[in-house]
N, C-alpha and C positions, 0 to 999 in steps of 0.2 A: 584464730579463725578455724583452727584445726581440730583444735576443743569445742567445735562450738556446734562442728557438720558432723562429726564422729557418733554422737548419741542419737544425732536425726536419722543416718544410715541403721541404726544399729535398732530403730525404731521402727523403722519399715522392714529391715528383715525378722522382726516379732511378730509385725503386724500382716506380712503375708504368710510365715509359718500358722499363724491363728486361724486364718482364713483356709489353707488349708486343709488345717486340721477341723476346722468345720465343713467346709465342705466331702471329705471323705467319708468325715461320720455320718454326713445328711444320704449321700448315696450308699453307706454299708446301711443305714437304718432303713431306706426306701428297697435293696436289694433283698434285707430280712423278713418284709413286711410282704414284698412280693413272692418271697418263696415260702415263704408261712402260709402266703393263701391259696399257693397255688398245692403244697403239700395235703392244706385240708382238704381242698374240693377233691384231688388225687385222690385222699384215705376214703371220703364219703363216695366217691363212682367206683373201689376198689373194695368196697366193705361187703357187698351181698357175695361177690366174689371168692372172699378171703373166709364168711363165715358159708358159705358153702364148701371148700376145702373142710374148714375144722369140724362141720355138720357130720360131713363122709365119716370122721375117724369115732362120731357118738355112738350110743344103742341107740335101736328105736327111742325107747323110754325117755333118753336124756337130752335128744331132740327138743323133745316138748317142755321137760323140766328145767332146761340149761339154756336162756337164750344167747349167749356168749358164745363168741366163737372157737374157744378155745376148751377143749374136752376134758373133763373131771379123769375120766380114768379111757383113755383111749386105744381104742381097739381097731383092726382091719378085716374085721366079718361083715364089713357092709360089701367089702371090694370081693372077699371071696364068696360068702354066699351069693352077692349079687352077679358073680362073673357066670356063675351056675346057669343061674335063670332059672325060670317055671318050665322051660319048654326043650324039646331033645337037644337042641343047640344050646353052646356056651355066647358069651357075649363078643368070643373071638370068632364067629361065625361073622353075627352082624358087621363086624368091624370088616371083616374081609369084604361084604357085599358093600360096605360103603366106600371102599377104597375099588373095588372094581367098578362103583359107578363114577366114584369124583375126577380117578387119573384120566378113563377116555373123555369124560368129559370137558376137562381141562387142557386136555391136548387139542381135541375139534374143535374148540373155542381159541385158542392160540392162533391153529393154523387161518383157519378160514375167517376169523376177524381179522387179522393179519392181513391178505390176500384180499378181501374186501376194501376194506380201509386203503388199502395201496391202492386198489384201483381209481374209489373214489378221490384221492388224495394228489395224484399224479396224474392221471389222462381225462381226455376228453374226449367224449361221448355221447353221442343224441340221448337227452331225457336225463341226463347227468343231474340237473338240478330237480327237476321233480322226484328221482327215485330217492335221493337223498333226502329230501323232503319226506317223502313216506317212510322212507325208515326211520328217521326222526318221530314220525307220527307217531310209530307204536310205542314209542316210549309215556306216549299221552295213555296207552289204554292200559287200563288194570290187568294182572291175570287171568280174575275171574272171567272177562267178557272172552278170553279165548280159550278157557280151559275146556268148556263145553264142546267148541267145533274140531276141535287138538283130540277131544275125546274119541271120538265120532270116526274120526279120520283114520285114530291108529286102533281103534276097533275093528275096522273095515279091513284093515292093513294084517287082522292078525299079529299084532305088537303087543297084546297087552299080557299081562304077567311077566313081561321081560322088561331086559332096563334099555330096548329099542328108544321107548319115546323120551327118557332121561337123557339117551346120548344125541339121538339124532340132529333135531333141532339145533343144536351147537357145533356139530359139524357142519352144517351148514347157516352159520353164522345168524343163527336165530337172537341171539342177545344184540340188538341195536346199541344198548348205552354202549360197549364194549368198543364196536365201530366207531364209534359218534368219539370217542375218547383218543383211541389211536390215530384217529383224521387229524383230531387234533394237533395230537401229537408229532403227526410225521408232517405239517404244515410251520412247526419250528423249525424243522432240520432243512438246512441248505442244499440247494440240487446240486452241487456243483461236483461232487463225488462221484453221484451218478451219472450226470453229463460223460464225465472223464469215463463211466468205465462202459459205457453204451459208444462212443469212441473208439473205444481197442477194442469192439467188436462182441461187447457182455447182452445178451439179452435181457428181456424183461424181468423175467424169473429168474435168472441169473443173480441180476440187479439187485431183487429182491431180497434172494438170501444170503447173499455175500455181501454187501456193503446196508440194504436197508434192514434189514433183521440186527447185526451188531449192535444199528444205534437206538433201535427201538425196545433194545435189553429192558431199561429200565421200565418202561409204559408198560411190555411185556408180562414181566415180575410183576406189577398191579394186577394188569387180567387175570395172571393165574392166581394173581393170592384172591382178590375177590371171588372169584369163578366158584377156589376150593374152601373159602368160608362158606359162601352163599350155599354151595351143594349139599356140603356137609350140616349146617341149618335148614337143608332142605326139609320140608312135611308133606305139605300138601303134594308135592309132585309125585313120591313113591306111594302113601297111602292111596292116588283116583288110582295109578298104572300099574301096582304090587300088589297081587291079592295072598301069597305064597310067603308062609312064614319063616321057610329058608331062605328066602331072597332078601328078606325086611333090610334096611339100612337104621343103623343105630338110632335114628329121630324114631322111629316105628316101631325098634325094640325097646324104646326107653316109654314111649306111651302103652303097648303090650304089658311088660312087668307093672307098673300100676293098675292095668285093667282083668289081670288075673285074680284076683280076691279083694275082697272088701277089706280085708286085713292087711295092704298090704308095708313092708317097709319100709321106711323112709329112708333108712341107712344104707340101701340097697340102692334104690331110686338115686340118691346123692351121690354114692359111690364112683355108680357109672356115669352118673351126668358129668362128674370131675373128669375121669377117662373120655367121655366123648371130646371133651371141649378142649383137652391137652392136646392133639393134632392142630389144631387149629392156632392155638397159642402158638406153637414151639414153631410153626411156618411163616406165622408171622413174624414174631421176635428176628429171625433168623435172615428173614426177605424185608425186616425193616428200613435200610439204608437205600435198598430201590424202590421200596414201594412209596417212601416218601419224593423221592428225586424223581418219580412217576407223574405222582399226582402231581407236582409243583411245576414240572414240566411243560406239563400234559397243556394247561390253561393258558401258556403262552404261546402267542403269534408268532412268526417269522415273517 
């Protein structure tokens, strides 16, 4: 009898080792086949990017002759000549006027979306649903349709050739999506912290920036990384309100050096466009753990 159940045991632990071992192979083979593809789509959305870097370090010449992104005999007189410029300013001008436009604006965009958002988020209000409603609205309307009366306005105002109309508006919480986001966002978060500290006697604004700023870190981190991509991409707004080539912000220096000669260099052109777009990388990369737990946050109810 013992001889008879011993082989049958010894048959079924073969016959689940096998199965096993197929089944692992079927998921290390589905896990290689997913990261295969998600590598190639990664290399194809990272390739203009990558031969843009190797662009920067060609001649003019080899630009055209070498489409590969990787340069036959590479050099770094795209980054120096082109840091020169055509104009009395180096390219570390531009940079400074676009960091003195991006940080206030990225701050007035913080505070007063912040302070907006809390107000529509926690009290109540006569008209509370219609103005939320309108500011929802503008997010329906293009730039174009307000740029013309935005014109007009800080014409009148004396603002123009300053970086007045770049910061204003976001001081006071001119960007709706930004609002529309952190509502969201602080509609997850439980009142009951706040309860407790409007109890021991915390005010409004108290409230605000002691216990509701803390947990609105992460949404926070989003507005300001989007805030500082979007400005730093900005064009249209410094080219209607910047008429002054010492004020230009890097998008305006970087269409300038092209519009100076019909001859002009590519190697130069690519150089700095790698430089512009490295601020922007290395803020992201660096805010990427909250700007995901942002967004992810952000879309969820309480």
């Amino acid at each position: 009898m013992v001889e008879h159940t011993l082989p049958t045991a010894i048959d079924r632990d073969t016959d689940l080792e096998r199965s096993t071992a197929r089944e692992n192979l079927r998921h290390t083979v589905i896990a290689a086949l997913r990261y295969g593809l998600l590598l190639v789509v990664g290399l194809v959305m990272l390739y203009p990017l990558i031969w843009l870097v190797g662009a920067s370090f060609k001649t003019n010449s080899e630009i055209f002759a070498n489409p590969g992104f990787i340069p036959q005999s590479p050099t770094a007189s795209g980054y120096v000549e082109g840091w020169k410029t055509s104009t009395p300013y180096t390219f570390g001008r531009f940079f400074l006027n676009t960091f003195w436009i991006v940080i206030p604006k990225v701050i007035g965009t913080a505070i007063s979306c912040t302070a907006v958002a809390y107000g529509f988020a926690r009290f109540e209000f006569p008209g509370k649903k219609i103005l939320f409603a309108s500011l929802i609205g503008t997010l329906l309307l293009p730039n174009v349709v307000t740029r013309i009366p935005q014109y007009v306005l800080f014409r009148d105002l004396g603002w123009l050739d300053t970086f007045l109309p770049l910061w204003v508006p976001s001081a006071f919480a001119g960007d709706a999506f930004f609002v529309f986001m952190l509502v969201q966002f602080l509609r997850a978060i439980p009142r009951d912290m706040e309860e407790a500290a409007r109890v021991d006697g915390a005010t409004s604004w108290q409230t605000l920036v002691f216990i509701v700023v803390p947990l609105l870190a992460p949404a926070l981190v989003s507005v300001c990384l989007f805030q500082f991509m979007w400005t730093m991409n900005d064009f249209l707004g410094p080219l209607v309100y910047v008429s002054s080539v010492e004020k230009y912000p890097i998008s305006l220096a970087l269409k300038l050096s092209i519009d100076t000669t019909e001859a002009f260099q590519w190697n130069r052109v690519l150089s700095m466009s790698v430089l512009a777009i490295t601020p922007a990388l290395v803020v992201f990369f660096l805010a990427q753990k909250y700007f995901i737990q942002g967004i992810s946050t952000g879309g969820i109810k309480g």
